[in-house]
C-alpha positions as CSV (number, residue, x, y, z in Angstrom):
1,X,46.6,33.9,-49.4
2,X,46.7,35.0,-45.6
3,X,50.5,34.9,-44.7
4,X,51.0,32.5,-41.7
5,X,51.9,32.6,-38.0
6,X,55.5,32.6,-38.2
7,X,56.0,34.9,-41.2
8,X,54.0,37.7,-38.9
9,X,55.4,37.1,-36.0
10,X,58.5,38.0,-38.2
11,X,57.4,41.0,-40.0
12,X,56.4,42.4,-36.2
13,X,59.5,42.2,-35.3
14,X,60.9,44.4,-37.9
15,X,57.7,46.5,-37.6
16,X,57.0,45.7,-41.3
17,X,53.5,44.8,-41.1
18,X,51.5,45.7,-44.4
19,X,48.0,47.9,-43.4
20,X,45.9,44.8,-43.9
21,X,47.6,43.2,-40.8
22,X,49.2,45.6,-38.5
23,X,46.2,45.8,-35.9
24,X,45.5,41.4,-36.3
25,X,49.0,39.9,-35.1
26,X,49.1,38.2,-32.4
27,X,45.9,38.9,-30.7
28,X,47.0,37.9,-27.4
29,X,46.3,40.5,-24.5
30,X,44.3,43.8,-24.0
31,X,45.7,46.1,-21.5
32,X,45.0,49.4,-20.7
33,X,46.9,52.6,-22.5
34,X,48.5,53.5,-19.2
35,X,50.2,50.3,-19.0
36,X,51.8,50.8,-22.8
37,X,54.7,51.8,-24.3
38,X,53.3,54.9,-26.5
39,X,55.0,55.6,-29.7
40,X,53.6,57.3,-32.7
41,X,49.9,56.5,-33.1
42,X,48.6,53.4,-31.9
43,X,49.5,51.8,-28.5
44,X,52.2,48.7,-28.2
45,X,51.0,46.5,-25.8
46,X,53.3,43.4,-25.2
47,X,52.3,40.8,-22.8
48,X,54.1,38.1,-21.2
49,X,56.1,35.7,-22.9
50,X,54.8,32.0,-23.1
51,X,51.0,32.5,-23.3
52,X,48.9,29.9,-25.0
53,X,46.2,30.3,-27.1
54,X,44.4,27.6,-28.3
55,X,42.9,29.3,-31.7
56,X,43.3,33.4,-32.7
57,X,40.1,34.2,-34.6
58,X,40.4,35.9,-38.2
59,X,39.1,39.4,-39.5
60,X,36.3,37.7,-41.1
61,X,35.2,40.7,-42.6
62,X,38.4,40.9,-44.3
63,X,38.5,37.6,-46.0
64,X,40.9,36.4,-43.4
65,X,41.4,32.5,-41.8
66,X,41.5,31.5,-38.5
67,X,45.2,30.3,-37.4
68,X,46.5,28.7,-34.1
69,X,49.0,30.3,-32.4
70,X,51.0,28.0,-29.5
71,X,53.6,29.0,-27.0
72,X,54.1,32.7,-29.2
73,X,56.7,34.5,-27.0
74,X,56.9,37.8,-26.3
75,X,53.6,38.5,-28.3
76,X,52.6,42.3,-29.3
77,X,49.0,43.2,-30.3
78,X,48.5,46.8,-31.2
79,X,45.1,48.7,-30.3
80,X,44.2,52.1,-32.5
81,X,44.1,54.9,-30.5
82,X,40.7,55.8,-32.2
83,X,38.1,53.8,-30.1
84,X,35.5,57.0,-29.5
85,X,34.5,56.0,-32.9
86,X,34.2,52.5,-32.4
87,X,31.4,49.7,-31.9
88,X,32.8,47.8,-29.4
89,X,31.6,44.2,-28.7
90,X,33.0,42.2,-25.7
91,X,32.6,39.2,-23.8
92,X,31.8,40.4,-20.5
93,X,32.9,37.7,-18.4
94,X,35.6,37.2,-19.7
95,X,37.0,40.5,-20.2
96,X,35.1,42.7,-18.0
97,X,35.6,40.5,-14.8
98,X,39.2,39.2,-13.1
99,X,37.9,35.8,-11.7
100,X,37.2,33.2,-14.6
101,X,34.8,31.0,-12.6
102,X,31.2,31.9,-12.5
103,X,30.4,29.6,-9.3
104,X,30.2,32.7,-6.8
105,X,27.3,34.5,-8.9
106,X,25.5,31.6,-9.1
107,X,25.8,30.4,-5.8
108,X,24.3,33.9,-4.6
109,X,21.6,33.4,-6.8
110,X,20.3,29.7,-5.4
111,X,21.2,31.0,-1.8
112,X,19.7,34.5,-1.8
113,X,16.6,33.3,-4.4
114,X,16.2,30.1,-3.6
115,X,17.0,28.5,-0.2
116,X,20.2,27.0,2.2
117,X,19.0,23.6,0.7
118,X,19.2,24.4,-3.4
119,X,23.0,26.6,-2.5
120,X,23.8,23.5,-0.7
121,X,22.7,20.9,-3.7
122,X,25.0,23.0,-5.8
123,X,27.8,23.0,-3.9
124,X,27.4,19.4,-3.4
125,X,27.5,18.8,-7.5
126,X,29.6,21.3,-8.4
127,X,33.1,19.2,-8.2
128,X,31.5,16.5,-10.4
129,X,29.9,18.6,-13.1
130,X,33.3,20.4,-13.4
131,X,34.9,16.9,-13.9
132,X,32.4,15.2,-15.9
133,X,30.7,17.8,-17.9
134,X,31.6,20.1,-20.7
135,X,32.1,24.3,-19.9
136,X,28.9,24.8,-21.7
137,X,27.3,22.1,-20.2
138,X,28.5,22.4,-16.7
139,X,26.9,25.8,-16.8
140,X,23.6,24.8,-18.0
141,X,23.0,22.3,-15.0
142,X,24.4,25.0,-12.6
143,X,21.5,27.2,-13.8
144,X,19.0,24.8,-13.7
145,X,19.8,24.1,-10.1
146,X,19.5,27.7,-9.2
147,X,16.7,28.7,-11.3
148,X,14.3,25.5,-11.7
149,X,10.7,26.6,-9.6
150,X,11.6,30.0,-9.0
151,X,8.7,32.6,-9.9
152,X,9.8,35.0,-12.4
153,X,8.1,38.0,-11.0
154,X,9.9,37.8,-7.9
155,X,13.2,36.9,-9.1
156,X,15.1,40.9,-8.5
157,X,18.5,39.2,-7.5
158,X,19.7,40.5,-10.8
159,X,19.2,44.1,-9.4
160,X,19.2,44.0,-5.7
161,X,22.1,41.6,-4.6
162,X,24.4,40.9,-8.1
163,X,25.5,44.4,-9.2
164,X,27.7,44.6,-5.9
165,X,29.7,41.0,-6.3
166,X,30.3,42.1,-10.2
167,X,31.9,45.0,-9.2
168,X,33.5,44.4,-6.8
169,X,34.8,41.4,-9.6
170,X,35.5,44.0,-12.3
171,X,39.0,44.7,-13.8
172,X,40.1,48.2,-13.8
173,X,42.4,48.3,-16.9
174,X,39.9,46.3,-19.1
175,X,36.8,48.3,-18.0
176,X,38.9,52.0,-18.9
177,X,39.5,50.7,-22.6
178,X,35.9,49.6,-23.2
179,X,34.7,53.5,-21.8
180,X,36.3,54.9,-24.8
181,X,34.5,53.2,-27.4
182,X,31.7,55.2,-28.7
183,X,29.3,52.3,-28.3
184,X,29.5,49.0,-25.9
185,X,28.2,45.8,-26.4
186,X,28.1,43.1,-23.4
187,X,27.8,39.5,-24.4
188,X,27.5,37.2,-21.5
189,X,27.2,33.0,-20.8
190,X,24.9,33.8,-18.0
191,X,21.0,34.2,-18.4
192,X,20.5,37.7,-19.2
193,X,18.8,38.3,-15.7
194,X,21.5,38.7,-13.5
195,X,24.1,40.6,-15.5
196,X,21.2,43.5,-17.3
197,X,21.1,45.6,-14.3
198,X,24.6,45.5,-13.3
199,X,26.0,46.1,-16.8
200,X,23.8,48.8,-18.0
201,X,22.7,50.2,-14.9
202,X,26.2,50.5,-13.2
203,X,28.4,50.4,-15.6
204,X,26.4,52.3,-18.3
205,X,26.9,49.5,-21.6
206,X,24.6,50.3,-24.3
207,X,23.6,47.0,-25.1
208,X,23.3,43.8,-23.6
209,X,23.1,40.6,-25.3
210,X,22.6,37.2,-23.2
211,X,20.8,33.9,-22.6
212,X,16.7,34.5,-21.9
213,X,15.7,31.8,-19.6
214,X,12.5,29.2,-20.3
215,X,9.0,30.5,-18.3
216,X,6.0,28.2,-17.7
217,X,3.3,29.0,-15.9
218,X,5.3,32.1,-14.8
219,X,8.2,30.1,-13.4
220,X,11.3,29.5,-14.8
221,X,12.2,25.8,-15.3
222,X,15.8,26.5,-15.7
223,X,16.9,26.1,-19.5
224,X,18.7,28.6,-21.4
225,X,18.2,29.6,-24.9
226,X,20.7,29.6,-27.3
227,X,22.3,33.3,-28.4
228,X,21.3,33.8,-32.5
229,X,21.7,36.6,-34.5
230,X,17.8,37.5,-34.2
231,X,18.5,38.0,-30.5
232,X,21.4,40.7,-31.3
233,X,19.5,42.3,-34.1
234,X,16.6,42.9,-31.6
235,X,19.1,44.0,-28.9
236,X,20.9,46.7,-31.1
237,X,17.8,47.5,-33.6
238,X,20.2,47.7,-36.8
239,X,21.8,44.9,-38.0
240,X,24.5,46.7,-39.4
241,X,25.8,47.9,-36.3
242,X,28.2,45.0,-35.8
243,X,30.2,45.5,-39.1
244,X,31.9,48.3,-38.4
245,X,32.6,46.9,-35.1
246,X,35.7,45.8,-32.6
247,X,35.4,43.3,-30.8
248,X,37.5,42.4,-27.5
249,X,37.5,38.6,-26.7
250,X,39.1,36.0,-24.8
251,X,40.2,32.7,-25.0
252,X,42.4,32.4,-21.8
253,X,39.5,31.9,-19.4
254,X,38.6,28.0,-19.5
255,X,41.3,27.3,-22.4
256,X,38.7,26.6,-25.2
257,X,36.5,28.7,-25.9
258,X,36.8,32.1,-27.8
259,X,34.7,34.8,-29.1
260,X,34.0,33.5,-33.1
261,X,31.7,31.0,-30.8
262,X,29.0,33.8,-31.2
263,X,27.5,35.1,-34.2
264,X,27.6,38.8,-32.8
265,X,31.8,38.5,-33.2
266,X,31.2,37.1,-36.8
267,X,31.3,40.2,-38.9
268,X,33.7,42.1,-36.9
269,X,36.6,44.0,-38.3
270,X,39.6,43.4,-35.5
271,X,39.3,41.0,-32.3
272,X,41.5,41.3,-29.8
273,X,41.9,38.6,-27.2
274,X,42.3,38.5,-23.6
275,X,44.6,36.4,-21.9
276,X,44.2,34.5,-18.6
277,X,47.7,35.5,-17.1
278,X,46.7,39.5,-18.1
279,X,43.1,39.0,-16.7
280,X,44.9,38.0,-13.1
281,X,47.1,41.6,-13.4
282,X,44.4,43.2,-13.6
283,X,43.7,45.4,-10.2
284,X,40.1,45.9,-9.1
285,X,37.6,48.9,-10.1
286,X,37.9,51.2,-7.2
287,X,35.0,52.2,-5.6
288,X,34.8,55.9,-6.5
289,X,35.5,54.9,-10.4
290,X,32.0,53.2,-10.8
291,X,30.0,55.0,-13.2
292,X,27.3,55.1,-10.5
293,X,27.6,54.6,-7.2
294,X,26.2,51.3,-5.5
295,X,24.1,52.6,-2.5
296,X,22.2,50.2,-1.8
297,X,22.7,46.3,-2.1
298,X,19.9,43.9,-0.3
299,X,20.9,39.5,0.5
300,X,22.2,37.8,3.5
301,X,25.9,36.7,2.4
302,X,28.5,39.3,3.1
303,X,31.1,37.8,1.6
304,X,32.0,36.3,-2.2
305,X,30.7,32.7,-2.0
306,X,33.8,31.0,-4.0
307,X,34.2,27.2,-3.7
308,X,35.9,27.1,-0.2
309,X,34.6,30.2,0.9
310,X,30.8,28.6,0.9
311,X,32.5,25.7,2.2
312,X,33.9,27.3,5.2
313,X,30.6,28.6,5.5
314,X,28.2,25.7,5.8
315,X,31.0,24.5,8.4
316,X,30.3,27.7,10.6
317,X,26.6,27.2,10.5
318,X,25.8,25.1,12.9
319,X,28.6,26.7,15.5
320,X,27.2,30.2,14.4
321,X,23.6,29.5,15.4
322,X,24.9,28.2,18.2
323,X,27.2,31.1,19.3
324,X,24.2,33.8,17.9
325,X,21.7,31.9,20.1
326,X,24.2,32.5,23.1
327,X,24.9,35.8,22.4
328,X,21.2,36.4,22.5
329,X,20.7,35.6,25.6
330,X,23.1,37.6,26.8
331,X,22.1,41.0,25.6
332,X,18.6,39.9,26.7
333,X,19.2,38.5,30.6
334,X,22.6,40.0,31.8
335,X,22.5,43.8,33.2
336,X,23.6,46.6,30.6
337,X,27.0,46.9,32.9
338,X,28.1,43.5,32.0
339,X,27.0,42.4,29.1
340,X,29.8,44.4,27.0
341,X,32.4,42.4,28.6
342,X,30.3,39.1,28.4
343,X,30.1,39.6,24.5
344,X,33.7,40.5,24.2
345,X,34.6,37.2,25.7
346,X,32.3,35.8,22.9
347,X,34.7,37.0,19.9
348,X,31.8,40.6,19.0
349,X,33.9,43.7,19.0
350,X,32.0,47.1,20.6
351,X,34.4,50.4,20.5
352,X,33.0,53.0,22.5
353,X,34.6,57.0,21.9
354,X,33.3,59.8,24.2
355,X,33.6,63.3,23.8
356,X,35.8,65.4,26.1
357,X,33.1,67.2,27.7
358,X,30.5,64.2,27.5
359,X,28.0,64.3,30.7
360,X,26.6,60.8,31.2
361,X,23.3,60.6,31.5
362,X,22.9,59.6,35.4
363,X,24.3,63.2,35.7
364,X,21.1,64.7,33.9
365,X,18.5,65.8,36.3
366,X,15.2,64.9,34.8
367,X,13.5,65.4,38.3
368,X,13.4,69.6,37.5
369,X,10.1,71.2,35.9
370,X,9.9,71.4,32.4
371,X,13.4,69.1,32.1
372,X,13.7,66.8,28.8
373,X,15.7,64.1,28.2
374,X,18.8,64.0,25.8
375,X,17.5,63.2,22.1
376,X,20.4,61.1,20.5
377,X,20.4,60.5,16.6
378,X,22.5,58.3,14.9
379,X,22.8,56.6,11.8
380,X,21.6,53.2,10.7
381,X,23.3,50.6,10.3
382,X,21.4,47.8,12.1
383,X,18.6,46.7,14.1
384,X,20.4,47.2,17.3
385,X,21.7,50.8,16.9
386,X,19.9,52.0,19.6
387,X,20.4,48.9,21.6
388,X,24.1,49.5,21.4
389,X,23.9,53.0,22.7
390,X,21.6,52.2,25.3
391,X,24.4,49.6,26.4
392,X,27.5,51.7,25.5
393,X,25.5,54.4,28.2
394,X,24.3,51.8,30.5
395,X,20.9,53.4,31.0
396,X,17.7,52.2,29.5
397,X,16.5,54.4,26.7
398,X,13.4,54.6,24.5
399,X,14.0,53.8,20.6
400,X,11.5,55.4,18.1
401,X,11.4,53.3,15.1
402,X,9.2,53.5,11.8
403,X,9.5,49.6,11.3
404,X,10.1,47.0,13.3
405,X,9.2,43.3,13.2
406,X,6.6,41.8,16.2
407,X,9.5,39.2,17.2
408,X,12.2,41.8,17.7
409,X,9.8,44.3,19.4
410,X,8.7,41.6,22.1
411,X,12.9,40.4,22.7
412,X,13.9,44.1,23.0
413,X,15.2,44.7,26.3
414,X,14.8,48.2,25.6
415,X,11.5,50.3,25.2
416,X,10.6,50.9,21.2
417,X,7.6,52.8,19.7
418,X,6.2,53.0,16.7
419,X,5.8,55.9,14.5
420,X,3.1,56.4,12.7
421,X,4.5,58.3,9.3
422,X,1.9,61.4,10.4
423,X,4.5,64.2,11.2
424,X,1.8,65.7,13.3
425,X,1.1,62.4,15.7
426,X,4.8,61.8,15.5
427,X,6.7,65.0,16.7
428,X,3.7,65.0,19.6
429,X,4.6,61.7,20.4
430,X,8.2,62.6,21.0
431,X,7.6,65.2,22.5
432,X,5.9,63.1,25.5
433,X,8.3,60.5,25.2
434,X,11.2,62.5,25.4
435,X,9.9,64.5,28.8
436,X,9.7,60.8,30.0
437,X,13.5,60.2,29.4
438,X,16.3,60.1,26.6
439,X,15.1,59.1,23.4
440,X,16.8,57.8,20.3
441,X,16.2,58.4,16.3
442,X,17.0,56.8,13.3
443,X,15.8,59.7,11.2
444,X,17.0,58.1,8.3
445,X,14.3,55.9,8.5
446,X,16.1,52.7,7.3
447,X,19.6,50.7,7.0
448,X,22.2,51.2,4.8
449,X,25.4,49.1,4.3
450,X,27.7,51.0,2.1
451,X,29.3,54.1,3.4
452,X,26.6,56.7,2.6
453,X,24.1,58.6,4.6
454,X,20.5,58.5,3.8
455,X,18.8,62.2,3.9
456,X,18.0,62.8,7.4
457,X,14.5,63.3,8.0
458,X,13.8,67.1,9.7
459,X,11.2,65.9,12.6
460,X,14.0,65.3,15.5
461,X,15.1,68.8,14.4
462,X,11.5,70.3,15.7
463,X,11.7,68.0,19.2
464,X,14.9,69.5,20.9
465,X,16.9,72.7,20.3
466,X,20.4,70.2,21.8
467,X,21.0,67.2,19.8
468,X,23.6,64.6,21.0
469,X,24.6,62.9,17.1
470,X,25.8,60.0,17.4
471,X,27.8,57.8,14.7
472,X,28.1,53.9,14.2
473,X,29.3,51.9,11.8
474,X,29.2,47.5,11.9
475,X,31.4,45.5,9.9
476,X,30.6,41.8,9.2
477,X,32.3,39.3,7.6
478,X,29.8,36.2,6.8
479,X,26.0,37.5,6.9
480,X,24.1,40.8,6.8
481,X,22.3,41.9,9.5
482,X,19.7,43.5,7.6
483,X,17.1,42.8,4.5
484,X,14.8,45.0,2.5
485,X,12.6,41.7,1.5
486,X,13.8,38.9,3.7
487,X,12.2,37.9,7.2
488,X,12.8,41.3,9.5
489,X,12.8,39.0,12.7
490,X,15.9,37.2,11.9
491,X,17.9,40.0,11.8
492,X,19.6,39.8,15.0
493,X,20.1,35.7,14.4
494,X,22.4,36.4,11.0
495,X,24.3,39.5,12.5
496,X,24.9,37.4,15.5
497,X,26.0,34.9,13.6
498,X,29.0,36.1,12.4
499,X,32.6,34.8,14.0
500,X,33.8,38.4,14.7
501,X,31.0,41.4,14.4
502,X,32.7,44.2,14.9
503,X,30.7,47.6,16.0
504,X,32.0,51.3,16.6
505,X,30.0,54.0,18.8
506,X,30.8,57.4,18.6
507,X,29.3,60.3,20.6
508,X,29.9,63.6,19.1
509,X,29.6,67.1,20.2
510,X,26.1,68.6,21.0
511,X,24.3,70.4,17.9
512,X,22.7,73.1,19.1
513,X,19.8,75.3,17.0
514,X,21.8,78.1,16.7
515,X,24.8,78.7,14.6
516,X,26.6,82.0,15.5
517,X,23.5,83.5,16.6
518,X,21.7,82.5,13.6
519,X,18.6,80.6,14.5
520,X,19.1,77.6,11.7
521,X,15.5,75.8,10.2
522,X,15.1,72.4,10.6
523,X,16.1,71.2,7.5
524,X,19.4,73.2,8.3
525,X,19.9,71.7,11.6
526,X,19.2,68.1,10.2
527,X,21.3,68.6,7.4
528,X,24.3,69.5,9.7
529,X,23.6,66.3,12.1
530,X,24.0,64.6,9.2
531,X,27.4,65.9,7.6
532,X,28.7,65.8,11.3
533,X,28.0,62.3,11.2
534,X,29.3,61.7,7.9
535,X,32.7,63.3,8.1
536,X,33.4,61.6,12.0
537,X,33.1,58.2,9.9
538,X,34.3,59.4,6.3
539,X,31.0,58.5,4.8
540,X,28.9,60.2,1.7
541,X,25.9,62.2,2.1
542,X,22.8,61.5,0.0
543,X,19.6,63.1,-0.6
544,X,18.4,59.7,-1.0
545,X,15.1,58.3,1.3
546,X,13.8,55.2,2.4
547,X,11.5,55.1,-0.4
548,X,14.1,55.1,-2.9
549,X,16.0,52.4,-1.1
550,X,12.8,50.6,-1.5
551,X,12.5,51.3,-4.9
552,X,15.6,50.7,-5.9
553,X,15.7,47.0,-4.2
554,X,12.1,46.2,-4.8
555,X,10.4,48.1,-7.1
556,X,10.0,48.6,-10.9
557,X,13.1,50.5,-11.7
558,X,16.5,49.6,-10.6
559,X,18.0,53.1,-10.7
560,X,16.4,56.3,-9.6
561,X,16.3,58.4,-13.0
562,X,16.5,61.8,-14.2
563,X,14.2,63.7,-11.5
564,X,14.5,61.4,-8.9
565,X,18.2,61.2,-10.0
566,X,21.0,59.5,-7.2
567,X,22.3,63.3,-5.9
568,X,25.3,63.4,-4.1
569,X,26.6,66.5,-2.0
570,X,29.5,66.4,0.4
């Protein structure tokens, strides 16, 4: 006969718990080792006093029965030390992320994959299903608003815009107890197709077991099925991996749930559970912890779309089109000398920083025989990169671009070409262009949003033998600027829109092809624009293209592997 609540509460105060039970009492709270008081093998966790837990599961593999435990205080669960051995099978909302509403992911999802209407039908209905319906059942109307018509070939939100909301969601202490088990299991409430690539290609889980969605006709119609045994046997190929299992639950996060609700917990030796007042201790996943880095991230919203938060936004929409409309028209009709101060007055932020022994460019004297222009290269971080150095010079400059969309090439108020990929055709090109006047280069051939630099591509390096780098970075706080699959030509419109852009233009110190009287090669010369650039704005150098950026947001594999491997060099 199991003994009951009060009798072990009582033997772990005088730390006479038989073998059977010393790892089940309580159950209340994971925490991470560093966080513990350490004694003699295995780690004493005690959490607050006055947690609730509605039921604490048994060791069913033990012959154990479930018991309630109610207003326990000053509960202790203890966690071996011995996890590298372990199978260890988690719930990964509620353990692996801080915030126990699943509203934001699924709001990105109908905004980003669907349209402004279907986020706006579920932020409408959201209050009510949360009243009226069920946990379970609130969540399966909230995914058949986001997912009902949308084409299941197209659908790479999973991959391209989730990854960076979950960890940016993910708690540090619980994520550094579930790296030591030898094996990790994720088992998730949401349809398998948004968490899959964030959990196993980010955070590197083994396994992930989740909700497949209903297709017809290759669309999905927006019901779930249900999590059985058959789908955890197929996801971890031996049955018997589950019995010699731990599993880490939680039954904090909508106070009724808890992890014996799935099968895959069934025949698990210890479960541990996670409480809600632990979960909000918890301090984010820093950014140079992540197992792999997050590069590159593609969607309009910039920010995490919680309740209010999307509120606030469709509030700001119609005075944001309004105010990105008018701001348009500025940059496009006012003279380069004025418009700075005009868009200032508008709430955008430009910070210009010149070099000590800068010469401007009305200085250069182009009239001479055989005299170039200056060829300025700069990172990419928008559309209007070179816009914003043609105004932060005030003098009209040529941009060379390798895509651009018909609208924005027609609105520019500055000169762009095209390049035709043909390194031949190109560097001839820019040679003409830049005996015409100053020219500017993106050589990293497309946007990127997180602080890393693409691999800078060597053709500027063959044009000019002085190269004026030049380094910008744009912060914005409700939409991106940019898109990898979205409509090019409303670029401008979404960074435009936002309340407070904020931009920063740095000219640097010419780069000259010769180092100490060593002439450099041109993959030299463009590596070492690109690590100047990187350390003036504390960024990350990759030897990453556009192709991979493309690859990774739209094409077959999520993360560049083994030969094509994310390389990173400082």
């Amino acid at each position: 006969m199991a003994p009951s609540p009060q009798a072990l509460l009582q033997l772990a105060e005088t730390d006479a718990l038989p073998p059977l039970w010393e790892h089940v009492v309580t159950v209340a709270a994971l925490s991470a080792p560093t966080r513990a008081a350490r004694r003699s093998g295995p780690y004493i966790l005690s959490p607050p006093s006055g947690m609730r837990l509605e039921r604490s599961t048994s060791l069913v593999g033990m012959g154990i029965s479930p018991f309630g435990i109610a207003h326990v205080p000053q509960q202790r669960i203890e966690i071996i030390s011995d996890l590298e051995n372990q199978v260890l099978i988690f719930h990964a909302e509620r353990v692996l992320l801080k915030s126990p509403s699943l509203f934001p992911y699924l709001m990105l999802v109908a905004f980003e994959a669907g349209s402004i209407i279907r986020a706006f039908i579920l932020f409408l209905i959201y209050p009510f299903i949360r009243i009226i319906c069920r946990e379970d059942l609130a969540l399966r109307v909230m995914v058949m608003v986001c997912f009902f018509g949308l084409k299941k070939e197209k659908f790479i939100e999973g991959r391209a815009v989730l990854p960076k909301f979950f960890l940016e969601d993910v708690g540090k202490e619980s994520f550094e107890v579930l790296r030591r088990g030898k094996i990790t299991v994720a088992v998730t409430d949401l349809p398998r197709v948004m968490v899959e690539s964030f959990l196993r290609d980010y955070l590197e889980i083994d396994f992930v077991v989740g909700r497949e969605l209903k297709v017809l006709g290759g669309y999905f119609v927006g019901l779930m099925e249900e999590i059985t045994r058959e789908n955890i046997n197929i996801a971890l190929h031996v049955e018997e991996i589950i019995t010699p299992s731990i599993a880490i639950g939680s039954v904090g996060c909508f106070m009724r749930k808890s992890c014996s609700d799935f099968e895959c917990f069934s025949n698990c030796k210890e479960i541990y559970l996670v409480s809600e007042q632990e979960r909000r201790n918890w301090h984010p996943l820093p950014r140079d912890s992540y197992p792999k880095p997050l590069i590159f991230h593609d969607g309009r919203l910039a920010f995490r779309p919680t309740y209010l938060a999307t509120l606030a936004m469709f509030m700001w929409l119609p005075m944001g089109f309004t105010l990105a409309i008018i701001r348009i028209i500025i940059a496009l009709t006012l003279p380069s000398k004025i418009v700075i101060f005009i868009v200032h007055l508008t709430g955008a932020q430009l910070r210009v920083f010149y070099p000590n022994n800068f010469i401007s460019p009305s200085k250069f004297e182009k009239g001479k025989k055989g005299a170039k222009g200056v060829l300025y290269v700069c990172n990419h971080r928008t559309l209007l990169d070179p816009l914003l150095i043609s105004y932060c010079l005030r003098t009209p400059l040529t941009a060379v671009v390798y895509s651009l969309s018909r609208m924005s090439e027609i609105i520019s108020p500055i000169k762009t070409v095209r390049l035709t990929r043909n390194r031949e055709r190109d560097a001839e090109l820019m040679h003409e262009l830049l005996s015409q006047g100053d020219l500017v280069v993106c050589p990293e051939g497309t946007t990127c949003r997180e602080p890393y630099l693409l691999r800078f591509s060597p053709l500027f390096a063959e044009i000019s033998d002085e190269i004026r780098p030049v380094a910008i970075d744009c912060r914005v706080s409700v939409f991106y600027g940019t898109t990898a699959r979205g409509f090019k030509s409303l670029d401008p419109l979404f960074f435009f829109m936002n309340p407070w852009p904020r931009c920063t233009v740095r000219f640097l110190d010419v780069v000259r092809g010769r180092v100490d009287d060593y002439e450099i090669s041109k993959y030299e010369k463009a590596n070492l624009v690109q690590k100047v650039i990187a350390k003036e704005l504390g960024f990350t150098c990759t030897r990453l293209t556009r192709k991979d950026k493309y690859l990774i947001l739209a094409g077959n594999d999520g993360i560049v592997q083994d030969g094509n491997k994310i390389e990173l060099f400082r």
